[in-house]
PDB file of N, CA, C and O in Angstrom:
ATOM      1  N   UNK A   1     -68.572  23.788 -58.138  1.00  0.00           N
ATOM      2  CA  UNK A   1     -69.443  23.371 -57.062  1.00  0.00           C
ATOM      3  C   UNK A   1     -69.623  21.850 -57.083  1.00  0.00           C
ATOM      4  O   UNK A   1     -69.380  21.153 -56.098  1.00  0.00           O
ATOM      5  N   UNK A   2     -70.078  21.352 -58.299  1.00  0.00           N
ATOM      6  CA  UNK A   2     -70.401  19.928 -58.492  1.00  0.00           C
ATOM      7  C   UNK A   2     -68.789  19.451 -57.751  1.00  0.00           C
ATOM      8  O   UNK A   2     -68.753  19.027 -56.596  1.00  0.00           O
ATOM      9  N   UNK A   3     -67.912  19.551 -58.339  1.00  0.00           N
ATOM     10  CA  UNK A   3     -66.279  19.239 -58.385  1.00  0.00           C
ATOM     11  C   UNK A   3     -66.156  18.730 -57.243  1.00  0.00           C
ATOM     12  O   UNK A   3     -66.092  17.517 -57.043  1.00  0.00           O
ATOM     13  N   UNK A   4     -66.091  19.951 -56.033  1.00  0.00           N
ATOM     14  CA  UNK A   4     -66.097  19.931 -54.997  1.00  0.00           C
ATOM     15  C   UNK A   4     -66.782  19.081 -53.880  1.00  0.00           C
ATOM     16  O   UNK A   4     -66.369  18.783 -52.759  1.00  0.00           O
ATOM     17  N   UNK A   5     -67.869  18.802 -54.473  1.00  0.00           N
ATOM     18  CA  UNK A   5     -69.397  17.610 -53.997  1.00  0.00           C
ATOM     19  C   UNK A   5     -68.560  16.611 -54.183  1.00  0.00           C
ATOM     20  O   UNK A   5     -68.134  16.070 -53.163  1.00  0.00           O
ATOM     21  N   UNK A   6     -67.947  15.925 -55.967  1.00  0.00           N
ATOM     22  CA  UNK A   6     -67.860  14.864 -55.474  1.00  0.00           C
ATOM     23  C   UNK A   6     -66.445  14.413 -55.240  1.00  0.00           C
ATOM     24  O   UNK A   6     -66.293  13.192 -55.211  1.00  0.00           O
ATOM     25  N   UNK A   7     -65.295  15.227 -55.052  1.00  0.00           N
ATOM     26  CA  UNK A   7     -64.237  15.241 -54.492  1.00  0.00           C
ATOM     27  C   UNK A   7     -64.581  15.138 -53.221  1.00  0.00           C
ATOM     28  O   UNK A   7     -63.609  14.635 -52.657  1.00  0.00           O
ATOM     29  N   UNK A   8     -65.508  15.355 -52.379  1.00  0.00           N
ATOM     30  CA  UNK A   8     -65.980  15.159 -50.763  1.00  0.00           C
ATOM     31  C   UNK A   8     -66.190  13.300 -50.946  1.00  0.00           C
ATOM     32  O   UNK A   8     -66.219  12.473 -50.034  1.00  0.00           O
ATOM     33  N   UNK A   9     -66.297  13.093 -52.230  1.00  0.00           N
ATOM     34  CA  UNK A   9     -67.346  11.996 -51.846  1.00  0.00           C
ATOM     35  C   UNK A   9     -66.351  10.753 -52.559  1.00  0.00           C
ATOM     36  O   UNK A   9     -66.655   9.627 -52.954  1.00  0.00           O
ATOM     37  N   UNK A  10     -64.829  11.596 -52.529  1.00  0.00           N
ATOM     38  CA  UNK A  10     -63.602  10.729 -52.724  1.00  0.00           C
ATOM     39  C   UNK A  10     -63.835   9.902 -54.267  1.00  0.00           C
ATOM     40  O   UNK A  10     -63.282   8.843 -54.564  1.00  0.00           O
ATOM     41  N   UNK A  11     -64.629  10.542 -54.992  1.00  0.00           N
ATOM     42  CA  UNK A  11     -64.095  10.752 -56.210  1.00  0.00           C
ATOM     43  C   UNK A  11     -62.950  11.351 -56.815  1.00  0.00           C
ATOM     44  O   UNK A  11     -62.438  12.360 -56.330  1.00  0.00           O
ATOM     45  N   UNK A  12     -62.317  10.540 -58.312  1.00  0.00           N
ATOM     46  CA  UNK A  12     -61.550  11.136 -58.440  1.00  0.00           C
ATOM     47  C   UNK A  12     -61.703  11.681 -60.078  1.00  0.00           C
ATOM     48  O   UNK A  12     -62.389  10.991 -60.833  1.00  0.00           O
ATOM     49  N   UNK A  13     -61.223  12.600 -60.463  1.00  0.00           N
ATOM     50  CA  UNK A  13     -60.923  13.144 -61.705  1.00  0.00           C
ATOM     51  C   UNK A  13     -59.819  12.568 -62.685  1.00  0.00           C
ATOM     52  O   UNK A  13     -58.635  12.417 -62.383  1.00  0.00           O
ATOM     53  N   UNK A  14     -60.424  12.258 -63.963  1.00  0.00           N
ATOM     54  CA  UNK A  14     -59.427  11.070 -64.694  1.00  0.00           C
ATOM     55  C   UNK A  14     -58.516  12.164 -65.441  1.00  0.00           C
ATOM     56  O   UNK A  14     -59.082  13.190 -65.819  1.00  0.00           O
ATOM     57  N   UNK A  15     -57.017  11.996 -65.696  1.00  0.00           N
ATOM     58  CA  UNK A  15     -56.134  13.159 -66.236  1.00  0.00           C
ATOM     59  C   UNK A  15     -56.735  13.186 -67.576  1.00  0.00           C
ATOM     60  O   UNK A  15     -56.675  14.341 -67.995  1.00  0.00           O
ATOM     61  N   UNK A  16     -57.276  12.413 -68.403  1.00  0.00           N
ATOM     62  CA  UNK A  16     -57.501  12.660 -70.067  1.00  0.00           C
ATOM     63  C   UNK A  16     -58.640  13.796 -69.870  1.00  0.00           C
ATOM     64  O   UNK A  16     -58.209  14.743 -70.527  1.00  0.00           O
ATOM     65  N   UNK A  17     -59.746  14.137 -69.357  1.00  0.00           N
ATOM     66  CA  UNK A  17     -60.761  14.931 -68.824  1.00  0.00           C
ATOM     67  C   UNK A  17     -61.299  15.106 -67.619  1.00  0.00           C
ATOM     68  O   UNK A  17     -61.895  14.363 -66.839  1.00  0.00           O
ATOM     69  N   UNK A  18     -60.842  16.705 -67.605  1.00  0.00           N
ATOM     70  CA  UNK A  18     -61.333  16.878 -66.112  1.00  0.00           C
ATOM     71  C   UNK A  18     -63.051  17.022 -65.674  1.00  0.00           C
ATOM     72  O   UNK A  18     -63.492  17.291 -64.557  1.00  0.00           O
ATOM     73  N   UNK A  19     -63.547  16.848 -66.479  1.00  0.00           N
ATOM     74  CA  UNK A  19     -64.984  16.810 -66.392  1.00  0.00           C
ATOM     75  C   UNK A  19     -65.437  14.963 -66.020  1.00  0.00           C
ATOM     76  O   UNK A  19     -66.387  14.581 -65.336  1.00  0.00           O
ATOM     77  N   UNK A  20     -64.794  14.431 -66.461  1.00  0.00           N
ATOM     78  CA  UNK A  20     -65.102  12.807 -65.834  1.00  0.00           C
ATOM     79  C   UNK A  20     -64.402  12.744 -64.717  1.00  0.00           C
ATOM     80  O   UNK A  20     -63.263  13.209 -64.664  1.00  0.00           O
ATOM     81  N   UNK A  21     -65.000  12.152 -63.667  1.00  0.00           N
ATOM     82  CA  UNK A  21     -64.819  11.409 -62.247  1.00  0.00           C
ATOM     83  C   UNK A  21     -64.947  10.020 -62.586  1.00  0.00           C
ATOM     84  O   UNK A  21     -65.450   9.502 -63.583  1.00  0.00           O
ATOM     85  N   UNK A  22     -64.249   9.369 -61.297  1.00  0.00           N
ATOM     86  CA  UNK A  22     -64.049   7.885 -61.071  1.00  0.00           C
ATOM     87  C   UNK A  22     -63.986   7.551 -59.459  1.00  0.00           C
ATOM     88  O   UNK A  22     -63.196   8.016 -58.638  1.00  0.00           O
ATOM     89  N   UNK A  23     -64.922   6.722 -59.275  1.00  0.00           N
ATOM     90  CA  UNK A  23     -64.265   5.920 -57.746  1.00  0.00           C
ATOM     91  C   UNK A  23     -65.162   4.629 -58.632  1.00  0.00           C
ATOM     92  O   UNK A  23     -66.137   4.545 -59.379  1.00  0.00           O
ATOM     93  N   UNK A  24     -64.021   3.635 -57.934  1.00  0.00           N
ATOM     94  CA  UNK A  24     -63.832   2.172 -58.415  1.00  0.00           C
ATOM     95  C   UNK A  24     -64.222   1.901 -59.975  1.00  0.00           C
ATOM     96  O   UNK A  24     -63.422   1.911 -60.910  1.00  0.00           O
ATOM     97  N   UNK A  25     -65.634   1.656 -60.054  1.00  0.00           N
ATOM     98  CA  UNK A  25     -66.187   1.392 -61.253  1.00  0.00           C
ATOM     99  C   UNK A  25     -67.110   2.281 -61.631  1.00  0.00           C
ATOM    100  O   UNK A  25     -67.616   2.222 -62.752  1.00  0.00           O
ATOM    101  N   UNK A  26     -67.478   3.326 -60.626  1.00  0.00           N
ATOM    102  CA  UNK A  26     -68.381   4.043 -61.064  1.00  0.00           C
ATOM    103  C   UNK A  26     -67.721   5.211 -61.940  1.00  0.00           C
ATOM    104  O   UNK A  26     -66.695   5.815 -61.627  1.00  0.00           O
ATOM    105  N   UNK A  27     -68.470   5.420 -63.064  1.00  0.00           N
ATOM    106  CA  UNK A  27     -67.955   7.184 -63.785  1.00  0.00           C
ATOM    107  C   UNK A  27     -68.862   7.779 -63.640  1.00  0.00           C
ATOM    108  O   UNK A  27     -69.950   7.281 -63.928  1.00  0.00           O
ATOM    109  N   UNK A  28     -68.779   8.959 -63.183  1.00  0.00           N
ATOM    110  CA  UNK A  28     -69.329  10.214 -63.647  1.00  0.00           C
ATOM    111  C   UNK A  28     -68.842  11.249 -64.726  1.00  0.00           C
ATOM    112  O   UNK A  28     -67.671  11.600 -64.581  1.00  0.00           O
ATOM    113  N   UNK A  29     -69.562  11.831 -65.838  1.00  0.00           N
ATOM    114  CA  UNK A  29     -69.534  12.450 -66.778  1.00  0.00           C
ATOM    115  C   UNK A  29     -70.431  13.668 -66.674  1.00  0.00           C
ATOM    116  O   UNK A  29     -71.641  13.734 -66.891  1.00  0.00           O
ATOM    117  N   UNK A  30     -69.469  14.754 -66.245  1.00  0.00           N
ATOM    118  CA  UNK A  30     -70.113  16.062 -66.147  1.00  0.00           C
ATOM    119  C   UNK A  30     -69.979  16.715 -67.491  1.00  0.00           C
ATOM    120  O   UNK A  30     -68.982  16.440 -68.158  1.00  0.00           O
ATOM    121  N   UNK A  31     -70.901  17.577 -67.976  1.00  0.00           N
ATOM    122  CA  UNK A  31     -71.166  18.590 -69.116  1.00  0.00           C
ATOM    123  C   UNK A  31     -72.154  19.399 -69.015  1.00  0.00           C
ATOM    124  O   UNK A  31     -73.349  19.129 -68.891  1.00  0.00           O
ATOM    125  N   UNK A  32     -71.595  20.488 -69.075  1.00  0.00           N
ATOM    126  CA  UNK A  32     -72.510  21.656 -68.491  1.00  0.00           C
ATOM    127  C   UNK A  32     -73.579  21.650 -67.321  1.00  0.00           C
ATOM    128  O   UNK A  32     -73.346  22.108 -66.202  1.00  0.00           O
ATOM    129  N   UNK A  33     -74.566  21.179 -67.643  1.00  0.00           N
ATOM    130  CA  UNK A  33     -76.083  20.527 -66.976  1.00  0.00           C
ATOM    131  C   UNK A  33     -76.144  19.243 -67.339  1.00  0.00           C
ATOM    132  O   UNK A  33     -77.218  18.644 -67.280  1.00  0.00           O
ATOM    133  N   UNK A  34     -75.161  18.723 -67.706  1.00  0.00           N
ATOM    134  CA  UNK A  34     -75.735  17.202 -67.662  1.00  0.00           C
ATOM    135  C   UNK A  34     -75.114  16.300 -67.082  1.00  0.00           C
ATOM    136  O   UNK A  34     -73.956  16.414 -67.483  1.00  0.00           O
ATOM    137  N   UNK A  35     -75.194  15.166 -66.123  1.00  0.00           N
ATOM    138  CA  UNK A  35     -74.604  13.955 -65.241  1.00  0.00           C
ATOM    139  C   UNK A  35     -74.864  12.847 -66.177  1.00  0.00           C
ATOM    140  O   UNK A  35     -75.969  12.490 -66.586  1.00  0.00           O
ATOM    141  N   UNK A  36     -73.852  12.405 -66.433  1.00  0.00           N
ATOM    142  CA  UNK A  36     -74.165  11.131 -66.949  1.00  0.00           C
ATOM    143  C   UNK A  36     -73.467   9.696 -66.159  1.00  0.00           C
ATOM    144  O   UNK A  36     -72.249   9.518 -66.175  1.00  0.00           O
ATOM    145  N   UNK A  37     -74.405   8.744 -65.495  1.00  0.00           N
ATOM    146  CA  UNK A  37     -73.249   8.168 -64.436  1.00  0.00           C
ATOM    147  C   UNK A  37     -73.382   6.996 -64.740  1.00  0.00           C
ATOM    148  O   UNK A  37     -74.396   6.635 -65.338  1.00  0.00           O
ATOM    149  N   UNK A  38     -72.258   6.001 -64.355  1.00  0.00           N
ATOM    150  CA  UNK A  38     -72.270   4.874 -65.662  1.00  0.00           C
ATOM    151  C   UNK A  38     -71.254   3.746 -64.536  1.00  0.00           C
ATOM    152  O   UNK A  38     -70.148   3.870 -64.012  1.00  0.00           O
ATOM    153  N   UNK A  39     -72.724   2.228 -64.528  1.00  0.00           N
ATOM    154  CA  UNK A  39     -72.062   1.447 -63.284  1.00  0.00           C
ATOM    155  C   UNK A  39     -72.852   0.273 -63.728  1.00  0.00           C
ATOM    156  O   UNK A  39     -73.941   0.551 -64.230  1.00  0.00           O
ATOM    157  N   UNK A  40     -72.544  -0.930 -63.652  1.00  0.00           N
ATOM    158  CA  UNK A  40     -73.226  -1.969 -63.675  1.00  0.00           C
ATOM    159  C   UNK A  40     -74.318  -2.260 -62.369  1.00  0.00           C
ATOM    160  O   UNK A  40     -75.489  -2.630 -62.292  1.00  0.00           O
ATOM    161  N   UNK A  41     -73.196  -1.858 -61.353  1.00  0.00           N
ATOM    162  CA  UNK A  41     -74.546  -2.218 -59.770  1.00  0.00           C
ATOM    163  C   UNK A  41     -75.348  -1.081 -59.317  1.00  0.00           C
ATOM    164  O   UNK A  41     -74.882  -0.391 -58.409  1.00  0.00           O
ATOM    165  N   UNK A  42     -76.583  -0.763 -59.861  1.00  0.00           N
ATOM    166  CA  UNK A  42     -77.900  -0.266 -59.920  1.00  0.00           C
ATOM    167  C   UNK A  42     -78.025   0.558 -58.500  1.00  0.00           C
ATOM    168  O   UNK A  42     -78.519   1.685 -58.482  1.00  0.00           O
ATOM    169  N   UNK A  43     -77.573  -0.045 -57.397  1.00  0.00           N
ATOM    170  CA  UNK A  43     -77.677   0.270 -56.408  1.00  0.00           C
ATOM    171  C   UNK A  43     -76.414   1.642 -55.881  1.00  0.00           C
ATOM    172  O   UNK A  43     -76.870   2.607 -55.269  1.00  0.00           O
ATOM    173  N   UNK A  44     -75.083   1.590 -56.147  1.00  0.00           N
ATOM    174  CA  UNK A  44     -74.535   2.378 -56.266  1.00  0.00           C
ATOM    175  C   UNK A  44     -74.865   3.929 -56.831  1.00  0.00           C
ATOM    176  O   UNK A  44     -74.738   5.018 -56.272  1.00  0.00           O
ATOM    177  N   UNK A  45     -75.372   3.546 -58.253  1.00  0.00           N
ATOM    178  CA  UNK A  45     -76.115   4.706 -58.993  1.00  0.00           C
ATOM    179  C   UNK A  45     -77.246   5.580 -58.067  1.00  0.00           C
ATOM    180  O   UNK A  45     -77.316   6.808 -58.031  1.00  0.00           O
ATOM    181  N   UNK A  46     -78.134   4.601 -57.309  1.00  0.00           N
ATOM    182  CA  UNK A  46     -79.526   5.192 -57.213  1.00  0.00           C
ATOM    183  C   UNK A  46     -78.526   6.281 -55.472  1.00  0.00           C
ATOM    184  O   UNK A  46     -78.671   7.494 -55.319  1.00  0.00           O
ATOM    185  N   UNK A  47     -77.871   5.606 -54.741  1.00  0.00           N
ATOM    186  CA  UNK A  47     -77.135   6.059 -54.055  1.00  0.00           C
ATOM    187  C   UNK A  47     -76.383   7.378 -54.183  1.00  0.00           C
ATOM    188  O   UNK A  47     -76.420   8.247 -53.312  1.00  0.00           O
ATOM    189  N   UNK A  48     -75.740   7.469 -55.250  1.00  0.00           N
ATOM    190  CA  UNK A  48     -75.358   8.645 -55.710  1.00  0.00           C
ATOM    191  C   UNK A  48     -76.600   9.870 -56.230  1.00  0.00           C
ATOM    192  O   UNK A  48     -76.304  11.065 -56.225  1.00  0.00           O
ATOM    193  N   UNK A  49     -77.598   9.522 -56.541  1.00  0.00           N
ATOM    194  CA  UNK A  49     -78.519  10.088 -57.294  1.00  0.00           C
ATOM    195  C   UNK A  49     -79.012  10.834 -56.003  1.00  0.00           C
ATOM    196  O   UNK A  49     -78.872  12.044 -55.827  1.00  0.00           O
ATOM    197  N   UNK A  50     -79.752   9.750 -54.907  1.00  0.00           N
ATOM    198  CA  UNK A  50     -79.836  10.887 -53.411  1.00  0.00           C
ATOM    199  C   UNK A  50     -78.825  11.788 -53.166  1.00  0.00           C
ATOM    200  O   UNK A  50     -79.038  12.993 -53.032  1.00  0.00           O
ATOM    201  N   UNK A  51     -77.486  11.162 -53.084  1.00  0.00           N
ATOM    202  CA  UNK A  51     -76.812  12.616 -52.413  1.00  0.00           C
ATOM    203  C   UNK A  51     -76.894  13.465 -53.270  1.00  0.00           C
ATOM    204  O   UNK A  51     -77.357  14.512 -52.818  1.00  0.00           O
ATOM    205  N   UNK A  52     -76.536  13.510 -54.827  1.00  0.00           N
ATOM    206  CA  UNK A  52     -76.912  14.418 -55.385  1.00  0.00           C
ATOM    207  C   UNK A  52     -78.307  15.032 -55.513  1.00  0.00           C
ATOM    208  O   UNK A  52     -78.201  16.216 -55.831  1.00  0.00           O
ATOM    209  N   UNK A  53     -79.209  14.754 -55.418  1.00  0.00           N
ATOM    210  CA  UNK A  53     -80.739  15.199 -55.346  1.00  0.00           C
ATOM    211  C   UNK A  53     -80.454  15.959 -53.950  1.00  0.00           C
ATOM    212  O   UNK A  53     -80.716  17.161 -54.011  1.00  0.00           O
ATOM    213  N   UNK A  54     -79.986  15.516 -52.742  1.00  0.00           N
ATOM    214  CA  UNK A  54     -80.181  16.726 -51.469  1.00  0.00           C
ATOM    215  C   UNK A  54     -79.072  17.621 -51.605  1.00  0.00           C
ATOM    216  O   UNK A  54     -78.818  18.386 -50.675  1.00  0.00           O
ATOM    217  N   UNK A  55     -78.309  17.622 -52.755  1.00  0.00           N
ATOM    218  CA  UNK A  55     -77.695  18.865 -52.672  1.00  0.00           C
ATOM    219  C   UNK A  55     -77.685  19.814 -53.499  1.00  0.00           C
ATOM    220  O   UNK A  55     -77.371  20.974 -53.233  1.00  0.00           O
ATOM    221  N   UNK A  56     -78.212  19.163 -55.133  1.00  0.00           N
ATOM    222  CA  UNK A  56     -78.517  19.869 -56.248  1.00  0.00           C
ATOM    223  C   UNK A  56     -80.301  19.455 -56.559  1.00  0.00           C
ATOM    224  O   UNK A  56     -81.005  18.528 -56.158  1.00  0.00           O
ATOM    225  N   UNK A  57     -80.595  20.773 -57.561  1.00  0.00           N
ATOM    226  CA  UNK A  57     -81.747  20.408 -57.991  1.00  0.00           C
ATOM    227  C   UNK A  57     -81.669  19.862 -59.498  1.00  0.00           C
ATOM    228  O   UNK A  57     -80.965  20.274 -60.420  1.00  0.00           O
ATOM    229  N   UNK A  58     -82.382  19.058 -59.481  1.00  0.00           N
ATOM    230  CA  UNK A  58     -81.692  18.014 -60.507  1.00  0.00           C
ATOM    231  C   UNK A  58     -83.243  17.166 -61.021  1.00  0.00           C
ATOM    232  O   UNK A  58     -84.334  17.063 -60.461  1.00  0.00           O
ATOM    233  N   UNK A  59     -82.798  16.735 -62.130  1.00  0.00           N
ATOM    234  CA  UNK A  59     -84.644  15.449 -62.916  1.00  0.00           C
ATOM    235  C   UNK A  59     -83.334  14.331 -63.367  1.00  0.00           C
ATOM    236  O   UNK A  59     -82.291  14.471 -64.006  1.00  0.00           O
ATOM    237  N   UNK A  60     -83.818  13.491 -62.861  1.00  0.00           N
ATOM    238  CA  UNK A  60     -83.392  11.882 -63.448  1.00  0.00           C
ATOM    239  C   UNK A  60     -84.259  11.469 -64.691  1.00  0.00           C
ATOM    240  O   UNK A  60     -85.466  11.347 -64.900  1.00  0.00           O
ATOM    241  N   UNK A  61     -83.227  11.324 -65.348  1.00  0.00           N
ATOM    242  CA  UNK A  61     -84.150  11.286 -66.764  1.00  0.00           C
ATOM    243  C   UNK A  61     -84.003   9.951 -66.813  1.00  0.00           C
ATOM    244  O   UNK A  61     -83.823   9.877 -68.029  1.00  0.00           O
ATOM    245  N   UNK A  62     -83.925   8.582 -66.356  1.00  0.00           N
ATOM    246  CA  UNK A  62     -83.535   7.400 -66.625  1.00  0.00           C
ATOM    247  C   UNK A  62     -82.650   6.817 -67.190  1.00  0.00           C
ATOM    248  O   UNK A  62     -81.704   7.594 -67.327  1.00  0.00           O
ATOM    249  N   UNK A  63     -82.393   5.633 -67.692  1.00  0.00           N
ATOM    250  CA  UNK A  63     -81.552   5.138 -68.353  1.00  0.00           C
ATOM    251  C   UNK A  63     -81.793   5.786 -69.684  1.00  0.00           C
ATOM    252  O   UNK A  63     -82.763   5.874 -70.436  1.00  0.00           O
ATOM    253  N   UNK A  64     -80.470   6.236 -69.699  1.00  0.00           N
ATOM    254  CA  UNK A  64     -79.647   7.375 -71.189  1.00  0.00           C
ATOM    255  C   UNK A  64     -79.389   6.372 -72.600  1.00  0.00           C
ATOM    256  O   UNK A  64     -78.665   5.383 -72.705  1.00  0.00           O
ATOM    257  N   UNK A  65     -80.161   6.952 -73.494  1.00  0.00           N
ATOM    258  CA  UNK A  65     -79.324   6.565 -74.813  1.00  0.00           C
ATOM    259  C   UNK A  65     -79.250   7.007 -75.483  1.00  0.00           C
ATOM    260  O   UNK A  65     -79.337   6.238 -76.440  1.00  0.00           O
ATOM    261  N   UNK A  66     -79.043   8.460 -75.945  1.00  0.00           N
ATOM    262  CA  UNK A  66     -77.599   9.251 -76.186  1.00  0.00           C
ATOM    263  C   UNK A  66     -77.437  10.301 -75.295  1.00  0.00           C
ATOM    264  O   UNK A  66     -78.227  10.743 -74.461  1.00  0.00           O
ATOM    265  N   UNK A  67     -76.125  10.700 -75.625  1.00  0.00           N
ATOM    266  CA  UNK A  67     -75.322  11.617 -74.116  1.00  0.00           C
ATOM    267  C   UNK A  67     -74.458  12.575 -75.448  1.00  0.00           C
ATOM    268  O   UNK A  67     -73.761  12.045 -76.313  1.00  0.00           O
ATOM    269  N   UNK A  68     -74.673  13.786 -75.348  1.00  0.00           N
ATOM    270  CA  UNK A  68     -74.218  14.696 -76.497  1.00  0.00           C
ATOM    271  C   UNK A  68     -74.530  13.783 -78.023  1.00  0.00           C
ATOM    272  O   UNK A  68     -73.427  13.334 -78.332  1.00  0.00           O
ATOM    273  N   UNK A  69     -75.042  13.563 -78.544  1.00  0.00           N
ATOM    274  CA  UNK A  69     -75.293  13.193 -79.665  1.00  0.00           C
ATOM    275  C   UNK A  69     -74.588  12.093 -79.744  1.00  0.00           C
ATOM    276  O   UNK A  69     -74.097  11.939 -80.862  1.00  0.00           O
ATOM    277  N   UNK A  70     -74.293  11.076 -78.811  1.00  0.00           N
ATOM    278  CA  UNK A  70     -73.766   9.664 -78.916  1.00  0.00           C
ATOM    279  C   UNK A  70     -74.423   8.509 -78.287  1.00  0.00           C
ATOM    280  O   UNK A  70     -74.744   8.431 -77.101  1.00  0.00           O
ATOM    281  N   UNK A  71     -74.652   7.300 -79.528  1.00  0.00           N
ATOM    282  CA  UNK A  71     -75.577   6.195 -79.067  1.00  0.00           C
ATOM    283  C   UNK A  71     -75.227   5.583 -78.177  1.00  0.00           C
ATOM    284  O   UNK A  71     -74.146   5.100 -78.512  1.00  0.00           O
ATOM    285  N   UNK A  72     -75.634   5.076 -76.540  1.00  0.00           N
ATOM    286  CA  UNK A  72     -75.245   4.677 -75.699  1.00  0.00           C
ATOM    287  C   UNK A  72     -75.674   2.862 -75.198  1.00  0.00           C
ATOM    288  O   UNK A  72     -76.559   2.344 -74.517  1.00  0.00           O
ATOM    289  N   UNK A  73     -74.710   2.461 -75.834  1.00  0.00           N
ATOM    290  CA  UNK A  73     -75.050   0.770 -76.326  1.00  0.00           C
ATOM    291  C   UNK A  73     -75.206   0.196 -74.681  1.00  0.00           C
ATOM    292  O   UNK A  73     -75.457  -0.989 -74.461  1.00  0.00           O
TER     293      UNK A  73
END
């Protein structure tokens, strides 16, 4: 379902894991229930966070530092 969302949204899926997406600089990191999305311009992020919020139900937990048991420098 997620996949499909952001393949609409011309994301793409990186060949080393199909659970990470890419358009330009932005990543997304899917795992199970968790998004982890990873961009320097703030504004992109919060952008993605609406479309995903009107289509999933979802909590923004803020800026992440760790993501599966890894310190996120």
């Amino acid at each position: 379902m997620i996949h499909h969302f952001l393949v609409d949204l011309r994301y793409t899926q990186i060949h080393v894991d199909n659970n990470v997406f890419k358009k330009r600089i932005l990543i997304i990191a899917v795992y199970v229930d968790d998004i982890l999305l990873c961009k320097l311009n703030k504004n992109e992020i919060l952008d993605l966070k609406i479309k995903l919020s009107d289509h999933f139900e979802m909590t923004d937990c803020r800026a992440c530092k760790y993501y599966l048991k890894m310190l996120i420098i």
